[in-house]
Backbone of each chain as ProteinMPNN parsed JSONL, in Angstrom:
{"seq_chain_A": "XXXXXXXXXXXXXXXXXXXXXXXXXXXXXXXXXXXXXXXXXXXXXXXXXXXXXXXXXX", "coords_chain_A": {"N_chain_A": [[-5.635, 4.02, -26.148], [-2.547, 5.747, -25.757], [-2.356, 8.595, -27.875], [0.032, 9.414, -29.504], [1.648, 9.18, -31.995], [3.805, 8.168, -31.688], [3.192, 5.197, -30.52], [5.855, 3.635, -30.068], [6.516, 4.168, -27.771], [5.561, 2.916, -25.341], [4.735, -0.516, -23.696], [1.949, -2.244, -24.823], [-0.234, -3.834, -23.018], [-2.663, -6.873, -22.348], [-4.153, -7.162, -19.622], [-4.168, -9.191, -17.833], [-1.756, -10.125, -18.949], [0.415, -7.727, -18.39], [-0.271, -8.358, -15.732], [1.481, -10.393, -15.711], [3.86, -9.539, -16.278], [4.655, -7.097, -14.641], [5.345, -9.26, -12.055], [6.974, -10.625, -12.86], [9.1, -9.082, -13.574], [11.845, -7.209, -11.834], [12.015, -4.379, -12.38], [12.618, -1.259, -10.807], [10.859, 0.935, -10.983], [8.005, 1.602, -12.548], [5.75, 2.858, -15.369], [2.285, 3.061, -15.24], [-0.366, 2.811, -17.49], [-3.924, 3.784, -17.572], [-6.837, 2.698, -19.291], [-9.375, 3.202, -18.398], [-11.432, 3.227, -15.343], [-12.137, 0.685, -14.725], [-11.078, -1.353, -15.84], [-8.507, -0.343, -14.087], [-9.608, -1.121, -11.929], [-9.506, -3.849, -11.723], [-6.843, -4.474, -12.72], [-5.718, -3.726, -9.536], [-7.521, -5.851, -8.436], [-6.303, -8.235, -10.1], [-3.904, -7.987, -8.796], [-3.986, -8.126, -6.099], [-4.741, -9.844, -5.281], [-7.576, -9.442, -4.345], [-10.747, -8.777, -3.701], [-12.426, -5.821, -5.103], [-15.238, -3.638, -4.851], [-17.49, -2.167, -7.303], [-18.429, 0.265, -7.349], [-16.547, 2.07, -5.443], [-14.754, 2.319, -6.582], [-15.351, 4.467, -8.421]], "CA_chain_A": [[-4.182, 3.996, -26.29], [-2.153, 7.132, -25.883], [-2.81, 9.044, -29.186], [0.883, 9.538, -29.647], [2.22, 8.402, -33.15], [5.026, 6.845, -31.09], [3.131, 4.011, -29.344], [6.736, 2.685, -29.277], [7.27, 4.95, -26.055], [4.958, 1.927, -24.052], [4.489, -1.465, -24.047], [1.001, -2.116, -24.648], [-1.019, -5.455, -22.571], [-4.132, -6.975, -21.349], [-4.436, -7.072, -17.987], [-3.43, -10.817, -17.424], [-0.362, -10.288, -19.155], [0.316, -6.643, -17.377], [-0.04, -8.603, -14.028], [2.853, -11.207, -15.599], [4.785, -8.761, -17.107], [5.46, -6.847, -13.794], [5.476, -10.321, -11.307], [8.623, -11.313, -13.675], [10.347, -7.814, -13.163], [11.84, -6.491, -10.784], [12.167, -2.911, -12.297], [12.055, -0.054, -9.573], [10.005, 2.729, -11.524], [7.493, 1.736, -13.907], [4.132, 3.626, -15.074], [1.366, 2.203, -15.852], [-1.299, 4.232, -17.881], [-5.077, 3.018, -18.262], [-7.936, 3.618, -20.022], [-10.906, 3.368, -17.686], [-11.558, 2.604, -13.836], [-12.187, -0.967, -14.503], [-8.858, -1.703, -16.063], [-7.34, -0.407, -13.032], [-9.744, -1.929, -10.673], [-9.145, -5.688, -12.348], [-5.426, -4.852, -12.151], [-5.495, -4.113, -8.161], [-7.954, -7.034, -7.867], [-5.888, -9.529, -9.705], [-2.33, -8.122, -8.565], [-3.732, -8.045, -4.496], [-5.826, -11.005, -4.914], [-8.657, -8.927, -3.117], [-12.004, -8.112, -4.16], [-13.052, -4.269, -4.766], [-16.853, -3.331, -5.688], [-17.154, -1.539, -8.935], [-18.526, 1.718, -6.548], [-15.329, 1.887, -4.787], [-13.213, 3.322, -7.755], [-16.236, 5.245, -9.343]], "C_chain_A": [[-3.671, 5.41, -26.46], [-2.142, 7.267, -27.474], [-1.138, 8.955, -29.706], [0.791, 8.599, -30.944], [3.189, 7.781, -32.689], [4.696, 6.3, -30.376], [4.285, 3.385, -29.038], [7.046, 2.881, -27.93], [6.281, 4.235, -25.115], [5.354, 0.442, -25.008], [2.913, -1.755, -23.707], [0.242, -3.995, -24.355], [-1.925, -5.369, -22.294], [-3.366, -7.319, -20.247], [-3.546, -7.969, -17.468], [-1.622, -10.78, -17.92], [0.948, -9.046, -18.778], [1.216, -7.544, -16.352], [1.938, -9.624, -14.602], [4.062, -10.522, -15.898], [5.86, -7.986, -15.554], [5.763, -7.95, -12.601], [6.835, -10.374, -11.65], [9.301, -10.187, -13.477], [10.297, -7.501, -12.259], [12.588, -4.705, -11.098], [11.656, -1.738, -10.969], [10.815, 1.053, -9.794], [9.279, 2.539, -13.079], [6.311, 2.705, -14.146], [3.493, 3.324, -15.991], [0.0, 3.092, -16.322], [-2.639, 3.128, -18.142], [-5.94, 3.371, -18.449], [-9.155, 3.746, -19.402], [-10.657, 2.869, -16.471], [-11.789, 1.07, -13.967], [-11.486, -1.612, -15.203], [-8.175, -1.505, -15.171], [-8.279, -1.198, -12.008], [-9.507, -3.165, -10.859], [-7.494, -5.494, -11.832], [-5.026, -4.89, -10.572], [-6.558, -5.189, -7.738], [-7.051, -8.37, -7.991], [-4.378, -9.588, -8.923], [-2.866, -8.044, -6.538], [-4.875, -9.099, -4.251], [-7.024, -10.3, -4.047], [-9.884, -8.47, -3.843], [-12.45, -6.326, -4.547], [-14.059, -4.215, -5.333], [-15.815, -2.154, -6.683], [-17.749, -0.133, -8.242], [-17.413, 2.129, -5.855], [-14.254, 2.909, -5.236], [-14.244, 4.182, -8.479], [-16.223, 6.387, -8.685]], "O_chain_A": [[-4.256, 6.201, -27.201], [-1.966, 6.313, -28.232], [-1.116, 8.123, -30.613], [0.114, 7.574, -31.026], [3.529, 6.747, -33.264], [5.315, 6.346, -29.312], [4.293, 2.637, -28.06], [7.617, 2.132, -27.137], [6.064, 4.826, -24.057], [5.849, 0.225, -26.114], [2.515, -1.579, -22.555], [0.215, -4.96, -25.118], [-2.45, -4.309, -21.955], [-2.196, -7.671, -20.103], [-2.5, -7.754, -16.855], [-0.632, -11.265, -17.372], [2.146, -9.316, -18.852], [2.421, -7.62, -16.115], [3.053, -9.522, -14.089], [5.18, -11.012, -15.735], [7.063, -8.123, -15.332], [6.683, -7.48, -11.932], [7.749, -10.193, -10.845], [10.439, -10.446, -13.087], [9.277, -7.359, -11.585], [13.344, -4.054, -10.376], [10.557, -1.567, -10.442], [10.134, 1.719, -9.016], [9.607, 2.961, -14.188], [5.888, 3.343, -13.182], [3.767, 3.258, -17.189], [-0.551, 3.91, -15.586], [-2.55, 2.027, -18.686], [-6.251, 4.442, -17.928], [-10.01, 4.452, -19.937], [-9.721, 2.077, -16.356], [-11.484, 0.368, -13.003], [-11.392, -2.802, -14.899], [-7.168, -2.202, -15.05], [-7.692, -1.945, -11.225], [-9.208, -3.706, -9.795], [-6.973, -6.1, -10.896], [-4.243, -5.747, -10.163], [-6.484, -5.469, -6.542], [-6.842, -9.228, -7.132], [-3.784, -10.598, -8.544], [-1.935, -7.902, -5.746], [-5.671, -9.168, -3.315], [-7.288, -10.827, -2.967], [-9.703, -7.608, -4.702], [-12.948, -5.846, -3.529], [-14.067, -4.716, -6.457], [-14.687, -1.679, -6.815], [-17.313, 0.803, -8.913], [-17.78, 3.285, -5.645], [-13.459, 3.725, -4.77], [-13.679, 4.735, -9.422], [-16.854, 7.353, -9.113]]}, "seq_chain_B": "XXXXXXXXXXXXXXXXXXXXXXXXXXXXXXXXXXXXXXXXXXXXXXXXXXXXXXXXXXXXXXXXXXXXXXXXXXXXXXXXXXXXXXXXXXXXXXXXXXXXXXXXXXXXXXXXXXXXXXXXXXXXXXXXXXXXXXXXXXXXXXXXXXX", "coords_chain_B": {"N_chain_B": [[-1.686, 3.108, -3.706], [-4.016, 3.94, -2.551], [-7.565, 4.811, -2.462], [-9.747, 6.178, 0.185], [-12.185, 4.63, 0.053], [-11.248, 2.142, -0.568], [-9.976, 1.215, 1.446], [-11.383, -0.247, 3.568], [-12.422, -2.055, 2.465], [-9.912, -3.373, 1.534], [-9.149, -4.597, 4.402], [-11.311, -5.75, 5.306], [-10.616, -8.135, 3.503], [-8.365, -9.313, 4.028], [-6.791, -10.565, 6.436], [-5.208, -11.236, 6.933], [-2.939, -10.468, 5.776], [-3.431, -7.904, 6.615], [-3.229, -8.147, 9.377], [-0.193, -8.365, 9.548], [0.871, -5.878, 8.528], [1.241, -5.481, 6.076], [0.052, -3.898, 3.932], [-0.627, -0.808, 3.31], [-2.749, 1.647, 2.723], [-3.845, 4.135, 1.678], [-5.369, 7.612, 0.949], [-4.372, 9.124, -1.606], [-4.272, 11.572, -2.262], [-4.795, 12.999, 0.351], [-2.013, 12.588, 1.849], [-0.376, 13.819, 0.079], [-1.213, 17.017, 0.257], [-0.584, 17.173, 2.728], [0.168, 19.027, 5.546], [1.197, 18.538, 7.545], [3.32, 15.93, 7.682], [5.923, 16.583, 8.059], [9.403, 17.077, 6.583], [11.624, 14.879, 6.21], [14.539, 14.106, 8.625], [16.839, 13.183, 7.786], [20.327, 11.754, 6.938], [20.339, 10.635, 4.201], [21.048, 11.892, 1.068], [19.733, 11.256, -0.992], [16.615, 11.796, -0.421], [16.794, 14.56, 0.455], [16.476, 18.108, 0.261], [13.969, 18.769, -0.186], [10.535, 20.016, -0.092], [8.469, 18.355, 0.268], [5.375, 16.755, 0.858], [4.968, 14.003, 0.035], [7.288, 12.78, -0.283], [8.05, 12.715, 2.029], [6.181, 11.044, 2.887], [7.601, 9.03, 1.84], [9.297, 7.827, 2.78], [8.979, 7.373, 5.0], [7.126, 5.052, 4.94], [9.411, 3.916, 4.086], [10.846, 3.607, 6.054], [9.149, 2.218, 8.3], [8.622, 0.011, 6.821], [11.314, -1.466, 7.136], [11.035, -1.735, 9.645], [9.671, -4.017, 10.105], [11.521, -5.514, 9.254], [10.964, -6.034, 5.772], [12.002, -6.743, 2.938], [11.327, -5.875, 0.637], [9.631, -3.151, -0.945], [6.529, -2.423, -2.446], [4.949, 0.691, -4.151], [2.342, 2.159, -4.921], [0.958, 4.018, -6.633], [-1.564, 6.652, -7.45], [-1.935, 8.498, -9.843], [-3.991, 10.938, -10.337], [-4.147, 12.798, -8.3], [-1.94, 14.862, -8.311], [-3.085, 16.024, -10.636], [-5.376, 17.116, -9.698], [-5.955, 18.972, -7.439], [-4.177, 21.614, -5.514], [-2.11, 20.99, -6.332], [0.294, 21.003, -9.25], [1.522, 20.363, -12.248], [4.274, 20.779, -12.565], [5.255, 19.96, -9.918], [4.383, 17.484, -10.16], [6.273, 16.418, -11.796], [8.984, 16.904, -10.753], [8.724, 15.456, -8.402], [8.383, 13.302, -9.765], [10.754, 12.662, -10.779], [12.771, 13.194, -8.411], [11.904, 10.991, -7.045], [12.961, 9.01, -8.399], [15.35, 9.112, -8.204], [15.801, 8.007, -5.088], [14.173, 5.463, -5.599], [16.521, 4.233, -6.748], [18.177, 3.979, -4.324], [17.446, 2.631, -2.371], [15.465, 0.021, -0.973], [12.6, 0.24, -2.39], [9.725, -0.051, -5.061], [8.691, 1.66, -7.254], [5.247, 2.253, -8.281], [3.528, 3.889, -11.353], [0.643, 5.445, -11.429], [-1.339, 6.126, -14.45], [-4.282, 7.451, -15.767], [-5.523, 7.617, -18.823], [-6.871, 9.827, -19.738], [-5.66, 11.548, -18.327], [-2.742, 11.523, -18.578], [-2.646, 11.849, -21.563], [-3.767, 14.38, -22.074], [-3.67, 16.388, -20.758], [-0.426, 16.469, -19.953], [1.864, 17.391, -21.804], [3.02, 17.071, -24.328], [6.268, 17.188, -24.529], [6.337, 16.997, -21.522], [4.828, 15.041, -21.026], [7.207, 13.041, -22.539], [9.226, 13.299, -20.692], [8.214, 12.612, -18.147], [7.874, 9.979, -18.862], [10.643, 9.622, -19.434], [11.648, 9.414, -16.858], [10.575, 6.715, -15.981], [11.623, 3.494, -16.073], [10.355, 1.555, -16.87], [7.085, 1.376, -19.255], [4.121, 0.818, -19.253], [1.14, 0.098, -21.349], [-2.229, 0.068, -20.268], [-4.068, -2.852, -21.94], [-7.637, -2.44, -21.916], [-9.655, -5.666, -22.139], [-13.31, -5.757, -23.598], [-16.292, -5.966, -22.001], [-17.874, -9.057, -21.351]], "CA_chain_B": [[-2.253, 4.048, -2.462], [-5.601, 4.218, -3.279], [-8.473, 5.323, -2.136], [-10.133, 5.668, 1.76], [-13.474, 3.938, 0.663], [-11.349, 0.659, -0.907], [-9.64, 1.006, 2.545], [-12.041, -0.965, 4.349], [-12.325, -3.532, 1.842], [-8.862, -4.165, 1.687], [-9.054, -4.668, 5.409], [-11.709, -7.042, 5.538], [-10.619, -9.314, 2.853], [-7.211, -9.307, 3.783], [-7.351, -10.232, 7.451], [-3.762, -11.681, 7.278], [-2.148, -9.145, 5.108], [-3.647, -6.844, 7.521], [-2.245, -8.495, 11.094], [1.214, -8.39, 9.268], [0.987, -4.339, 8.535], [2.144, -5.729, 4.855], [-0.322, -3.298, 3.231], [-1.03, 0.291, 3.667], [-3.867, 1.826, 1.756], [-3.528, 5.766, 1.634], [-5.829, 8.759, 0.007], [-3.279, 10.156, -2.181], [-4.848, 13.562, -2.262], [-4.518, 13.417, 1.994], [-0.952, 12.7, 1.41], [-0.265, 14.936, -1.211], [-1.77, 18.033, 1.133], [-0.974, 17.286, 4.236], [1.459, 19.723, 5.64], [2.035, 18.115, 8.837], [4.461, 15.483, 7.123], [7.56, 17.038, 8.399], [10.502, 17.418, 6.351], [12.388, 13.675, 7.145], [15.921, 14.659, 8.771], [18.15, 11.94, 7.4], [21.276, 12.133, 5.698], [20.516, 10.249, 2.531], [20.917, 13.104, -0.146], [18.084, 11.161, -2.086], [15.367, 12.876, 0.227], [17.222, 15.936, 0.709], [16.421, 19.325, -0.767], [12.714, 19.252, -1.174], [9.443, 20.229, 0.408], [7.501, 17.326, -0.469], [4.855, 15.437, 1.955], [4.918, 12.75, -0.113], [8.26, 12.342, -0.114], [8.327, 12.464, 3.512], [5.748, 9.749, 3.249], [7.789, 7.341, 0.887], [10.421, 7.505, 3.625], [8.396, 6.878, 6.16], [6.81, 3.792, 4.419], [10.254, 2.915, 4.501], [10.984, 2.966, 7.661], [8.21, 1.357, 8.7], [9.156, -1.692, 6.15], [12.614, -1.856, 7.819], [10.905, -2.192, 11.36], [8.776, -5.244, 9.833], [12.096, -6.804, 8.596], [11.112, -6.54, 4.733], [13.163, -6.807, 2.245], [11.052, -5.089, -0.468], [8.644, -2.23, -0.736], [5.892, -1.43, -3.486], [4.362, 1.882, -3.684], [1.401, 2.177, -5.76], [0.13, 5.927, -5.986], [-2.296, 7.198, -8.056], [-1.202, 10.403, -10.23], [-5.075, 11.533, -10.533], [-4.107, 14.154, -7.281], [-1.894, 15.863, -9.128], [-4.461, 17.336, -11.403], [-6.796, 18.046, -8.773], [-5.289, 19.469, -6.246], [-3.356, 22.622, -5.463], [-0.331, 20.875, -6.641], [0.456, 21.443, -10.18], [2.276, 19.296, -12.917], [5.715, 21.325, -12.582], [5.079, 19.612, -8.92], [4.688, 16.162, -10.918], [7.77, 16.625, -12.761], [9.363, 17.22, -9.894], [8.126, 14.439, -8.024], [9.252, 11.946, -10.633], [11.977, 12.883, -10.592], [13.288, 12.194, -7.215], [11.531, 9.353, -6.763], [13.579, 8.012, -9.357], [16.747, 8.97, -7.314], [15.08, 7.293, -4.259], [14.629, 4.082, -6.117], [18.098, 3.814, -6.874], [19.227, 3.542, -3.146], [16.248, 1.625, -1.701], [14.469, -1.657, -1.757], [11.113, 0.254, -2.899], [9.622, -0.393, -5.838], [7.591, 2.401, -7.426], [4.15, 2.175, -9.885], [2.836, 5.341, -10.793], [-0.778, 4.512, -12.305], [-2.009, 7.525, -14.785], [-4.966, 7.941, -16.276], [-4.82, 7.418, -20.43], [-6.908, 11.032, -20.538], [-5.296, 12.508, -18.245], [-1.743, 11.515, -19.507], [-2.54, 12.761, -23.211], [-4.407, 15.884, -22.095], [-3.054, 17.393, -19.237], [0.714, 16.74, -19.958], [2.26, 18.456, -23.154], [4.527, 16.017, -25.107], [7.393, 17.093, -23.596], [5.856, 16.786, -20.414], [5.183, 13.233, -21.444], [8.737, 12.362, -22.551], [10.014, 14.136, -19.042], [8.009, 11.858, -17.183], [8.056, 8.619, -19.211], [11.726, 9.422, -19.426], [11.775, 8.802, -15.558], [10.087, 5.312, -15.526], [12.222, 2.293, -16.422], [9.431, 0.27, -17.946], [6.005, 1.95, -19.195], [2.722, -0.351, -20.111], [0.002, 0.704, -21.392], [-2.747, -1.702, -19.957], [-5.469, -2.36, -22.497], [-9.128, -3.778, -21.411], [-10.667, -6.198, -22.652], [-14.529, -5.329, -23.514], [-16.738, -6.428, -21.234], [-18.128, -10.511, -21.562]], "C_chain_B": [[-3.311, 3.954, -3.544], [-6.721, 4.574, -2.32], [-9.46, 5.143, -1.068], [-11.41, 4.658, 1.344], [-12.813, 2.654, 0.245], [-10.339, 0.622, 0.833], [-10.344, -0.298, 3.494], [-12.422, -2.034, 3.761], [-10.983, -4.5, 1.694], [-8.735, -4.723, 2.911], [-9.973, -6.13, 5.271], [-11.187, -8.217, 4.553], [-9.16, -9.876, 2.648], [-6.656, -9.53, 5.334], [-5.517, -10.822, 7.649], [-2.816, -10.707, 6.658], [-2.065, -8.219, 6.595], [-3.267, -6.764, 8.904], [-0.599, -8.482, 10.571], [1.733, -6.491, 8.863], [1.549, -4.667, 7.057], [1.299, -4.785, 3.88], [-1.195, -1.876, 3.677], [-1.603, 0.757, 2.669], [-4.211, 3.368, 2.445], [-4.32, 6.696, 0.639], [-4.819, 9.23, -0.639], [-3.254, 11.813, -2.531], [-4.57, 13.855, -0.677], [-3.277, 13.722, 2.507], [-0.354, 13.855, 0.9], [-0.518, 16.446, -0.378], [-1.955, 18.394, 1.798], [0.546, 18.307, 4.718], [1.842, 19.676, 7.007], [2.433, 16.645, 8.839], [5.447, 16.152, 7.171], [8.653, 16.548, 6.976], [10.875, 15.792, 6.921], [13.477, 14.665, 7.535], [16.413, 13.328, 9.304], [18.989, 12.025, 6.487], [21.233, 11.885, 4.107], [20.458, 11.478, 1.992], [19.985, 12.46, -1.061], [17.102, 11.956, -1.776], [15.934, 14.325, 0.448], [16.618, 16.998, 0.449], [14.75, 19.662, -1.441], [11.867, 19.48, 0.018], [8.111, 19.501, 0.206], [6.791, 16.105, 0.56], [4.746, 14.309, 1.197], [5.917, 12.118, -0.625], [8.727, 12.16, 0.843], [7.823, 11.138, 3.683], [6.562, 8.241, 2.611], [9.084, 6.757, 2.054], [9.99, 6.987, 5.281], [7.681, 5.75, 6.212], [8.265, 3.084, 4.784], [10.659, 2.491, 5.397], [10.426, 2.258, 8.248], [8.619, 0.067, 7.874], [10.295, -2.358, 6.994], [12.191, -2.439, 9.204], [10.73, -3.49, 11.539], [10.026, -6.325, 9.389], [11.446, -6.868, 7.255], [11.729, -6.318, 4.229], [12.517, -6.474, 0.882], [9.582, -4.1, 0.154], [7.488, -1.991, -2.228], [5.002, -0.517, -3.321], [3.887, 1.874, -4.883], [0.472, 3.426, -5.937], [-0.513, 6.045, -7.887], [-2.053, 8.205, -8.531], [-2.05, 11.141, -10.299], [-4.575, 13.065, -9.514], [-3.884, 14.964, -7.704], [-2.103, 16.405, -9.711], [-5.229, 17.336, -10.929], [-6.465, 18.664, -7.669], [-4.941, 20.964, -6.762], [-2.022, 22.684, -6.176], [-0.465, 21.08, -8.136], [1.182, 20.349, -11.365], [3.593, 19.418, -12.966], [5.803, 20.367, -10.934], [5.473, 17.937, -9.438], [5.818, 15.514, -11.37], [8.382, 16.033, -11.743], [9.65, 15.543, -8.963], [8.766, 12.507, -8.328], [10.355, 11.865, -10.296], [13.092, 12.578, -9.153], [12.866, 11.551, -6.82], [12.24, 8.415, -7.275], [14.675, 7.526, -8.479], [16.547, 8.27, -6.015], [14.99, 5.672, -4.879], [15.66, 3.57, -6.155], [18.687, 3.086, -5.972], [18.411, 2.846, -2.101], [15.603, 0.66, -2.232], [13.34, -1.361, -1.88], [10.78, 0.551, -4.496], [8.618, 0.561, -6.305], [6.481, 1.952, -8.869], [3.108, 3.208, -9.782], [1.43, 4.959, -11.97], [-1.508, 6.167, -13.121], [-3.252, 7.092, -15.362], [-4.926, 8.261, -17.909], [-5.155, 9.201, -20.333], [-5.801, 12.025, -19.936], [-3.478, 12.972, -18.455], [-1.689, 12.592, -20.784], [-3.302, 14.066, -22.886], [-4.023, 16.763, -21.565], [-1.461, 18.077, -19.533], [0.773, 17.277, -21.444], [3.201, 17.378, -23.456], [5.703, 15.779, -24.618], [7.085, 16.861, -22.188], [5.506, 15.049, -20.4], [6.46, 13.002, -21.442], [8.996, 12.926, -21.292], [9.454, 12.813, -18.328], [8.079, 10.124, -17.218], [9.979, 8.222, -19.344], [12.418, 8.94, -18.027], [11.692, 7.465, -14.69], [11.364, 4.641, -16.774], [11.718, 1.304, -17.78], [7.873, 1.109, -17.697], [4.847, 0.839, -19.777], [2.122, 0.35, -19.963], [-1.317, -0.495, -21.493], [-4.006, -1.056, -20.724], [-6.873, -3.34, -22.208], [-9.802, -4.346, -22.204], [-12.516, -6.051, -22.808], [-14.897, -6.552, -22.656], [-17.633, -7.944, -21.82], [-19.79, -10.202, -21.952]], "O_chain_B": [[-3.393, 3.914, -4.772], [-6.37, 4.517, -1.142], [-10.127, 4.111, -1.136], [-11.731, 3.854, 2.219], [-13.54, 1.705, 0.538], [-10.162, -0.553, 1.156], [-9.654, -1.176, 4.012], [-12.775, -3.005, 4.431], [-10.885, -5.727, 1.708], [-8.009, -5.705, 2.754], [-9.512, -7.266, 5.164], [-11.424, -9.352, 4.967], [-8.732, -10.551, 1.712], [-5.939, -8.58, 5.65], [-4.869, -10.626, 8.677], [-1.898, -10.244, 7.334], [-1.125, -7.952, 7.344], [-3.029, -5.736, 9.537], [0.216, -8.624, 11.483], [2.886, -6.077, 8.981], [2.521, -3.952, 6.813], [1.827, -4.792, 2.769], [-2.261, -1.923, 4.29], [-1.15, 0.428, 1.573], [-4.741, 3.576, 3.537], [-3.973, 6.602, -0.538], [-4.216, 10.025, 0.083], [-2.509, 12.729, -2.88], [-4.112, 14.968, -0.419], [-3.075, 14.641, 3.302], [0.12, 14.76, 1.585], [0.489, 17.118, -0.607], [-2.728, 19.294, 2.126], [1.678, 18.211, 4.243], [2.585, 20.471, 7.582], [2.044, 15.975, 9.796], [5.972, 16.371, 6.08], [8.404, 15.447, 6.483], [10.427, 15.477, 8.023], [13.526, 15.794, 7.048], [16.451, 12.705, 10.365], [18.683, 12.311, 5.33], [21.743, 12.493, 3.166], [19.682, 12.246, 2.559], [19.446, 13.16, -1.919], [16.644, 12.765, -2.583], [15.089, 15.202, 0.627], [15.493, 16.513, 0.328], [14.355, 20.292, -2.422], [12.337, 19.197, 1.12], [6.991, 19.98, 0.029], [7.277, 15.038, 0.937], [4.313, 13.381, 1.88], [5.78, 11.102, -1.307], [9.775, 11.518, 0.913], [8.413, 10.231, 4.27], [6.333, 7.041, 2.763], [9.602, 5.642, 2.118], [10.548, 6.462, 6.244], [7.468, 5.265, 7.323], [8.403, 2.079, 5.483], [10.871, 1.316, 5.696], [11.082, 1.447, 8.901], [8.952, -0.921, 8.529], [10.253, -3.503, 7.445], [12.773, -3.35, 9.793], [11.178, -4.175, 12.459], [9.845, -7.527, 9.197], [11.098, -8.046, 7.167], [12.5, -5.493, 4.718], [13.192, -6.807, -0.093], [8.855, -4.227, 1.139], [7.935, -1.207, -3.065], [4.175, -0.687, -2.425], [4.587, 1.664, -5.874], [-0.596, 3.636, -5.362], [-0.077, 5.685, -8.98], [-1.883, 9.121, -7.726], [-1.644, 12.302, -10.363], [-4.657, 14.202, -9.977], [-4.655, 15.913, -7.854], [-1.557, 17.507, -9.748], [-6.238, 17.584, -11.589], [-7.408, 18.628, -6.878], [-5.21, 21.46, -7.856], [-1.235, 23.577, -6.492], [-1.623, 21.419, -8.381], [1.254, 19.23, -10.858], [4.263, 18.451, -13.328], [6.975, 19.992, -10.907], [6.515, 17.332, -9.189], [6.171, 14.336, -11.307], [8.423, 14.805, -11.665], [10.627, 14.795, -9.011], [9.163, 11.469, -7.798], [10.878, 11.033, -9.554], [14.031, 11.783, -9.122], [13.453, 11.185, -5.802], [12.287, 7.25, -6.88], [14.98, 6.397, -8.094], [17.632, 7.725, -5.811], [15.802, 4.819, -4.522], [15.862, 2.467, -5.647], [19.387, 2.088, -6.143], [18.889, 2.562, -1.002], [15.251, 0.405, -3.383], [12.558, -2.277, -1.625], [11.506, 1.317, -5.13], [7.518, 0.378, -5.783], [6.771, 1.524, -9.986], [2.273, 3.476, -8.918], [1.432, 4.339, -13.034], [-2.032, 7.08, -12.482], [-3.167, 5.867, -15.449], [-4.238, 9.228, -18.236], [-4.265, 9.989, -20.654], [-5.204, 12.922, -20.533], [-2.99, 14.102, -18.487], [-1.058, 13.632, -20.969], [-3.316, 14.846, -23.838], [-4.051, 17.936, -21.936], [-1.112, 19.256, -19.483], [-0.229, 17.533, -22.112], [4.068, 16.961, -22.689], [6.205, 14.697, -24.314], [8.068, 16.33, -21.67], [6.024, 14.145, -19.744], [6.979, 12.737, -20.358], [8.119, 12.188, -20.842], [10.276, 11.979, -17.95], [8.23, 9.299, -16.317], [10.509, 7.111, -19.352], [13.448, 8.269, -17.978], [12.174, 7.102, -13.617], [11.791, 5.098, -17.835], [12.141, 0.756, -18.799], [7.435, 1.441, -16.595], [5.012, 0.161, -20.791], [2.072, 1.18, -19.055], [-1.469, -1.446, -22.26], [-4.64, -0.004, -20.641], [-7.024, -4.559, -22.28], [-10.547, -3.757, -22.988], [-13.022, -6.367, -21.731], [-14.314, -7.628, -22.517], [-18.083, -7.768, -22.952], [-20.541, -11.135, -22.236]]}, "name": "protein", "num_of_chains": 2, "seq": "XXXXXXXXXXXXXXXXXXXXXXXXXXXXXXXXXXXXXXXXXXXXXXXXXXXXXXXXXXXXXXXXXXXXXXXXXXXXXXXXXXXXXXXXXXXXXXXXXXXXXXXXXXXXXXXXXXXXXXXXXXXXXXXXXXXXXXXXXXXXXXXXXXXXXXXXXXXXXXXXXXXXXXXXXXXXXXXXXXXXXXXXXXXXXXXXXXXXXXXXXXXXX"}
């Protein structure tokens, strides 16, 4: 989690609730920060329904 | 945009996506460094005033959407380039920044994906607020340990 004493400056999710979080918005300009390659590869697997090996993003 | 080797996976496992041109899958460092991305020359004053191939490219995504008839765009870029590259974080700034103004007057939808270290290490606080001050809505996605 960003070290920042003001975690208020995110909103902090798992993954699953991430993917629902932006589905339900239609904000133009968000940014999404994460802590390891397989947090982001789960999020473009479950948000493009598509498979990626775990060598791929390494 | 992500990365040429998931290129070919998105391709095969996406064989209908992929006959519809509904997903483009881009090095963002190739992007980012390519300097034969022309300059667009179109009136919007969103793109105006910069020297930026990958602001040439977000306009050229769009165009291409418009050809297809859609009626939304998301652009998914990776911010890793910008700290490896030539380009710089005053570049970043930058970057944000009219992208934002670009959002405004188009149906594309931006998600800029950082990196937790290289967020808290790279940028400088204010350099944080500058850029989180640009996004709308920020999450910070946390993983579950592994099963």
């Amino acid at each position: 989690m960003p070290s920042d004493q003001n975690n208020t400056r995110f909103e902090s999710r798992q993954i699953n609730d991430t993917l629902n979080r932006l589905q339900e918005s239609k904000t133009s300009h968000t940014i999404l920060i994460y802590p390891n390659l397989r947090a982001l590869r789960k999020v473009y697997s479950k948000y493009f329904n598509i498979e990626i090996q775990k060598t791929e993003l390494s | 945009m992500v990365t040429d080797s998931k290129q070919n996976n998105f391709a095969e496992s996406n064989d209908g996506i992929k006959s519809e041109n509904s997903i483009l899958v881009f090095d963002s460092y190739d992007i980012m460094n390519n300097p034969s991305l022309k300059p667009v020359n179109i009136s919007s004053p969103a793109f105006s005033g910069h020297d930026m191939p990958i602001i040439n490219f977000l306009y050229s995504t769009l165009a291409h959407a418009d050809s297809l008839n859609k009626e939304s765009v998301e652009f998914w870029i990776d911010i890793g380039p910008f700290f490896n590259s030539k380009l710089n974080i005053k570049y970043l700034l930058q970057y944000e920044k009219i992208s934002s103004r670009i959002l405004k007057d188009t149906i594309l939808r931006q998600y800029c994906l950082f990196h937790e270290k290289d967020f808290e290490i790279r940028l400088k606080e204010k350099q944080q607020n500058n850029v989180l001050d640009c996004h709308l809505k920020k999450i910070f996605i946390m993983d579950s340990p592994q099963p």
